[in-house]
N, C-alpha and C positions, 0 to 999 in steps of 0.2 A: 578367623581373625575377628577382633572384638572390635565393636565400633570406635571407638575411641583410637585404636593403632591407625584402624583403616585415615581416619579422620585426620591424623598428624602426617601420614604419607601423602595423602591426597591434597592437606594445604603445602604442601612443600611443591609438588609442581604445577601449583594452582596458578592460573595470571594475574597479573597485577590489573586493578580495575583503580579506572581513571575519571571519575562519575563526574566532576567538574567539567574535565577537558570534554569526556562526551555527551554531556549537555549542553556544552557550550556549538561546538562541532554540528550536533544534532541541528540546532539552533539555528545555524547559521546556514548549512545545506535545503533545511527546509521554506527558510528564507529567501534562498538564490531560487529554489525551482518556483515559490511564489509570485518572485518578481518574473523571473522569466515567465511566465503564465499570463500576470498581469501583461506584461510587454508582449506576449504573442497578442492579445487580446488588442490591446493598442494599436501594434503594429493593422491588424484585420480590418480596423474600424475607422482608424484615417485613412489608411493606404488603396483597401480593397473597398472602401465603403460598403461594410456589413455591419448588421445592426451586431448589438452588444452581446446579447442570447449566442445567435448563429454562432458568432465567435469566440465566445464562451464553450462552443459544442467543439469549433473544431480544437481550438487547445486542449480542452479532455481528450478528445482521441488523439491528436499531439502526440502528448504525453503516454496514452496507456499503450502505442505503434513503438516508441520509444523505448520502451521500457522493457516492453516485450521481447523487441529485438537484443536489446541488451542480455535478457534472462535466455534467450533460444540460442547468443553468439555465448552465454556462459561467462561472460566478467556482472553481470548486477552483483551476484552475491557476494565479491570480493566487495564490489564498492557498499553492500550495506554491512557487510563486516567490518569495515572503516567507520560509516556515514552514521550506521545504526539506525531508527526511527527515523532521524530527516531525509530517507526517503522512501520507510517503508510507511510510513503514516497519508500522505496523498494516495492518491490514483495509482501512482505508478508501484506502489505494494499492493494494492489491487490486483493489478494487470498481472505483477509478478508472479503474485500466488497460484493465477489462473495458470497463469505459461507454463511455469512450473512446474504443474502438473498433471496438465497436460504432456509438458516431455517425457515426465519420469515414466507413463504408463503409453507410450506410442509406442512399443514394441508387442503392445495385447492387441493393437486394431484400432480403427477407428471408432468404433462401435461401442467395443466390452474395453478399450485402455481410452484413449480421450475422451470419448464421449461420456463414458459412467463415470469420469475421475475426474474431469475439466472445474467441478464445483467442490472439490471435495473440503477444500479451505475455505475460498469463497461463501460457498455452500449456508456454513453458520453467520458470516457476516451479513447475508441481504436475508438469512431469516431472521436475526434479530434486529438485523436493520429495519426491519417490514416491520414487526412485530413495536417495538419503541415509538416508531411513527404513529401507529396506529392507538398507542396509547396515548402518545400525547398529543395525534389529532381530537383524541375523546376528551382529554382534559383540557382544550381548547374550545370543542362545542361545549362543554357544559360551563366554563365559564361565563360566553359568551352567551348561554342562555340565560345562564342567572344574573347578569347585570342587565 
């Protein structure tokens, strides 16, 4: 089949994309989990009287306990298939990716399925997360050295 046949078949049961609506959507979901964030953090530091940090630490695990249980009970990916980016861009697309697969390979072991696979997404985010940091801690010293 010639690319161009395949090409007219494939936009005929193509989805309709709605880039506005799921930007807007995206937008606004990753907005609720910031304010929620923001307001656990509130809630810790009037309530419990914990400093800002402390609080700070427990909302991120919060969030990435949340998240997780959501990706191991198997509704997250419906709801980022709705939500899209607003909620896999925080923490809790972090946690997911981990969970995730970690699930996929728990029937090899703990060893040779979670354990060798738990970073396999992950994996490239904190290398080049590492990696970026470390550049732009150097273009930081060396600013600061030459002013």
């Amino acid at each position: 089949m010639k690319n161009t046949k395949y090409d007219r078949i494939a936009d005929l049961y193509k989805a309709d994309e709605h880039r506005i609506r799921n930007a807007c959507l995206a937008f606004l979901v990753g907005g609720i989990i910031g304010f929620l964030g923001e307001a656990i953090i509130m809630i810790l530091t009037t309530k419990m009287h914990i400093s800002r940090s402390e609080a700070s630490t427990f909302m991120i695990v919060f969030f990435i306990f949340v998240s997780s249980l959501c990706t191991a009970l198997g509704f997250f990916d419906k709801l980022v298939t709705k939500f899209k980016c607003g909620l896999l861009i925080p923490i809790t697309g972090f946690a997911h990716s981990m969970t995730s697969a970690a699930l996929d390979y728990k029937n090899e072991g703990p060893i040779y399925g979670v354990g060798s696979n738990v970073f396999k997404l992950a994996g490239s985010v904190i290398l080049y997360g590492v990696v970026s940091a470390w550049f732009f801690g150097m273009i930081r010293y060396l600013i600061g050295v030459i002013s």
